[in-house]
C-alpha positions in Angstrom: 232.2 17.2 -26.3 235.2 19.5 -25.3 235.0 20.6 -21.6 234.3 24.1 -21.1 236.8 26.6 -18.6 234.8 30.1 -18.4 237.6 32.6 -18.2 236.5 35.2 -15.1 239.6 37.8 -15.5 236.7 40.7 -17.2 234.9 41.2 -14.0 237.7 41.6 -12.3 238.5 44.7 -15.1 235.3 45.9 -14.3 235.7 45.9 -10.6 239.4 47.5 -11.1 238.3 49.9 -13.4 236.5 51.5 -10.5 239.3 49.9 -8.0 236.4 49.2 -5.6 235.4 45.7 -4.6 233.0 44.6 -6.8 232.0 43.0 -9.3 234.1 40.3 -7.4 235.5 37.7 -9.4 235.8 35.0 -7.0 231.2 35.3 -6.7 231.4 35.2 -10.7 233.5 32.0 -10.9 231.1 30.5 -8.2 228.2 31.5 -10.1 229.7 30.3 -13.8 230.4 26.2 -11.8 226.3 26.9 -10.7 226.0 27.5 -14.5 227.8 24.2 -15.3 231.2 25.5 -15.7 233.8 21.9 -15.9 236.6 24.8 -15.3 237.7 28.1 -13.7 240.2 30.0 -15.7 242.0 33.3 -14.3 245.4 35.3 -15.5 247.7 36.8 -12.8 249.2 39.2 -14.6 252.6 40.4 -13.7 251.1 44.1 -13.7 248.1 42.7 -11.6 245.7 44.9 -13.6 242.7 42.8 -13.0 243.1 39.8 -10.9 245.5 40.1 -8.1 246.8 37.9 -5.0 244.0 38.1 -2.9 241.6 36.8 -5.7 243.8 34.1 -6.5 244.2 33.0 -3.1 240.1 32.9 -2.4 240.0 31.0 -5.7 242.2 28.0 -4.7 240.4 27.7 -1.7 236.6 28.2 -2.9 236.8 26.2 -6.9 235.4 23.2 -6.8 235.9 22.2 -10.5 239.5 22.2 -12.3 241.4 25.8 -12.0 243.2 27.0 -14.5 245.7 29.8 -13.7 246.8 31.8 -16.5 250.6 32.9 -16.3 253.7 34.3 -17.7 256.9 32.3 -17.0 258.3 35.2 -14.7 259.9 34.1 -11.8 257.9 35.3 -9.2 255.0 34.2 -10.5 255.6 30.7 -11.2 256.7 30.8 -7.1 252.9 32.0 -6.6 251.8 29.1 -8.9 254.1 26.6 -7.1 252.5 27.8 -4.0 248.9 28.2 -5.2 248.9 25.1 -6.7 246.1 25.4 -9.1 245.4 22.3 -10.6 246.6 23.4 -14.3 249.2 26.2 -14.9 248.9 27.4 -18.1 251.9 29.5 -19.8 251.1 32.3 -21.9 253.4 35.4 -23.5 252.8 38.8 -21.6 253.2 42.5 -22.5 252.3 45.0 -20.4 250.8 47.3 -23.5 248.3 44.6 -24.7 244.6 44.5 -24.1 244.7 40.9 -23.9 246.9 37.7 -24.5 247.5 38.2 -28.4 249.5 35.3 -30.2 250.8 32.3 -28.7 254.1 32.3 -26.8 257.2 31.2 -28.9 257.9 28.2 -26.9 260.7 27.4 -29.7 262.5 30.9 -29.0 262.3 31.3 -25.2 262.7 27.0 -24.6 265.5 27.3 -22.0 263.4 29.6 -19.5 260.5 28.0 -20.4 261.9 24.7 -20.1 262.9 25.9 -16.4 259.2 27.0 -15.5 257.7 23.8 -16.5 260.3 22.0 -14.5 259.3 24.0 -11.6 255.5 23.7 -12.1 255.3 20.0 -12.6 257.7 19.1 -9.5 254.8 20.4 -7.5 252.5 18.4 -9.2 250.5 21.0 -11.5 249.0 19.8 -15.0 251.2 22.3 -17.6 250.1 23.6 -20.4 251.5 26.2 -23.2 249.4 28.7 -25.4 251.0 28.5 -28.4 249.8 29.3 -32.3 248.6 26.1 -34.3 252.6 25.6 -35.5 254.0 22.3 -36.0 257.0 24.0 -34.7 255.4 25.6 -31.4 253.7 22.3 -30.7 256.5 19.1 -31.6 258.4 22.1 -28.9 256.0 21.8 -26.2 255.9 18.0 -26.6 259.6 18.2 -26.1 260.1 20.4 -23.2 257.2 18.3 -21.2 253.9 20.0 -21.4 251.5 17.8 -21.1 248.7 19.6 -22.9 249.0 23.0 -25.5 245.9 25.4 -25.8 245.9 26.3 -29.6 245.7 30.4 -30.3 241.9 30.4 -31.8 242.8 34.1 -32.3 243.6 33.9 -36.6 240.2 32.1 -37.0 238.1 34.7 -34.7 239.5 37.6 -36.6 239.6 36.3 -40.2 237.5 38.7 -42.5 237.2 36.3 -45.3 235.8 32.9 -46.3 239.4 31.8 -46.8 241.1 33.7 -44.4 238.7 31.4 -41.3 239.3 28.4 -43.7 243.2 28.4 -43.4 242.5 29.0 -39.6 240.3 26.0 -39.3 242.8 23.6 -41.0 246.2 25.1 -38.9 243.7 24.4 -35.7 242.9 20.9 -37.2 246.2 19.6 -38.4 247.8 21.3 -35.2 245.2 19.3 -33.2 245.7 16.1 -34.9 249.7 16.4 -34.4 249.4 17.4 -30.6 247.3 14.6 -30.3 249.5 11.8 -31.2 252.2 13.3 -29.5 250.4 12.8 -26.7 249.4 15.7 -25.9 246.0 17.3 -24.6 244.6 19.9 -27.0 243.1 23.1 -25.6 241.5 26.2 -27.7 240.9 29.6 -26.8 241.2 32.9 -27.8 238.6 35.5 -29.6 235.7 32.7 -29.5 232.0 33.7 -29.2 228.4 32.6 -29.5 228.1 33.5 -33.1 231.7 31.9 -34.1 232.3 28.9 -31.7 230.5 26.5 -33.8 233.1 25.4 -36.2 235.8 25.1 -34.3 233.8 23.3 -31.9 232.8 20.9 -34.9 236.9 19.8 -35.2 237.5 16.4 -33.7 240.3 16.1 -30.7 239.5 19.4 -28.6 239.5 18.4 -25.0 238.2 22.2 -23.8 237.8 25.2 -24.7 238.8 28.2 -22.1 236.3 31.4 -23.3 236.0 34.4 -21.3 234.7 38.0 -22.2 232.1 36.8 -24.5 230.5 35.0 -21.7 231.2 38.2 -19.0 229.7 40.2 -21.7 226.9 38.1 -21.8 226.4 37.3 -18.4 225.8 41.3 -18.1 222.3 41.0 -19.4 221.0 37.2 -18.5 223.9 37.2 -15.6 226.7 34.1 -15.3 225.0 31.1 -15.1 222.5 31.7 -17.6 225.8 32.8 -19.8 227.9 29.4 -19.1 224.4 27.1 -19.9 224.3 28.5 -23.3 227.8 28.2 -24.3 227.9 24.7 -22.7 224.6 24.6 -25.2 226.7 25.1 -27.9 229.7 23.0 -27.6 227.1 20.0 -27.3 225.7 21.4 -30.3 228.0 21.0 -32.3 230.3 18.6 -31.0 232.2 16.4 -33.2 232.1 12.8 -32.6 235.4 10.9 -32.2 
């Protein structure tokens, strides 16, 4: 069964939407390990527009599980991560317009300064990982440049509208799982994944975790975090995939 990393970056959007102090994200990620969380994920966005230094700081010292630190490959804040040292870095693409992460970033297009980044991170001993679109391109790169694990974009399959639109999705996921996987490579998903969707790409063989975040917030607003985390936990067992 794929290890589950319970993204907390929506409460702080809710607390910042009010720019108060609460909801405060550090209490939800304690509350989601409670809940059986095997990881904490968080994004410090260059913009800071949900979680910011202060959370990130409380985090590293308060996580007992793995923490995963979402980031873009911007200088500053891969000298945060070097000093932070979270126990996984993972590099994602950033615009300041976007709602959310959307796409994978083009690891094959920005390789030199993401090359550099990586270089950085794992000197200081950080597990690095890219967020990248299921592309035999995007992921024989990552191999390449040193990552030692890729989180697949689950964002075409989430969003498909028909039958064989979520099937095309499923088999880019599998057969960019299968080619991470004997490159060595740890295989991640994430992106767009709920409790009514998880199931089949929770059924493909060779996902070590899956990093989900604002459907489990959402959820946790009406049976609250830990409740939230149990059930999707329920579900990955569910419908794990033997190896």
């Amino acid at each position: 069964m794929a290890l589950l990393g319970v993204n907390i970056d929506h409460v702080a959007t809710v607390r910042q939407a009010r720019r108060t102090d609460e909801p405060d994200p550090v209490w939800a990620a304690m509350e989601a390990e409670l809940g059986g969380a095997d990881g904490i994920t968080f994004h410090l966005r260059e913009d800071r527009r949900h979680i910011n230094d202060r959370d990130a700081r409380l985090l590293r010292e308060t996580v007992g599980v793995k923490l995963n630190m979402e980031m873009a490959i911007a200088d500053e804040v891969v000298a945060i991560a070097v000093e932070l040292k979270p126990d996984q870095s993972t590099l994602v693409p950033e615009r300041r317009e976007e709602l959310t992460t959307e796409g994978g970033l083009d690891v094959v297009r920005h390789r030199a300064r993401v090359a550099a980044a990586v270089g950085r991170l794992r000197e200081a001993g950080i597990i690095v990982s890219a967020f990248i679109e299921p592309v035999a391109d995007q992921v024989q790169a990552s191999a390449d440049i040193g990552f030692q694990a890729v989180e697949l974009w689950t964002g075409a399959y989430a969003h498909a509208k028909t039958t064989p639109q979520r099937d095309a999705a499923l088999k880019a996921l599998k057969d960019a799982i299968a080619l991470g996987r004997r490159l060595g490579l740890e295989v991640h998903g994430g992106h767009g994944l709920t409790y009514r969707n998880v199931g089949p790409v929770a059924s493909l063989p060779g996902f070590g975790e899956f990093n989900i975040g604002h459907s489990i917030v959402s959820r946790a607003l009406f049976v609250g975090m830990r409740k939230a985390v149990r059930e999707m936990k329920g579900l990955l067992t569910r419908f794990a995939s033997p190896e």
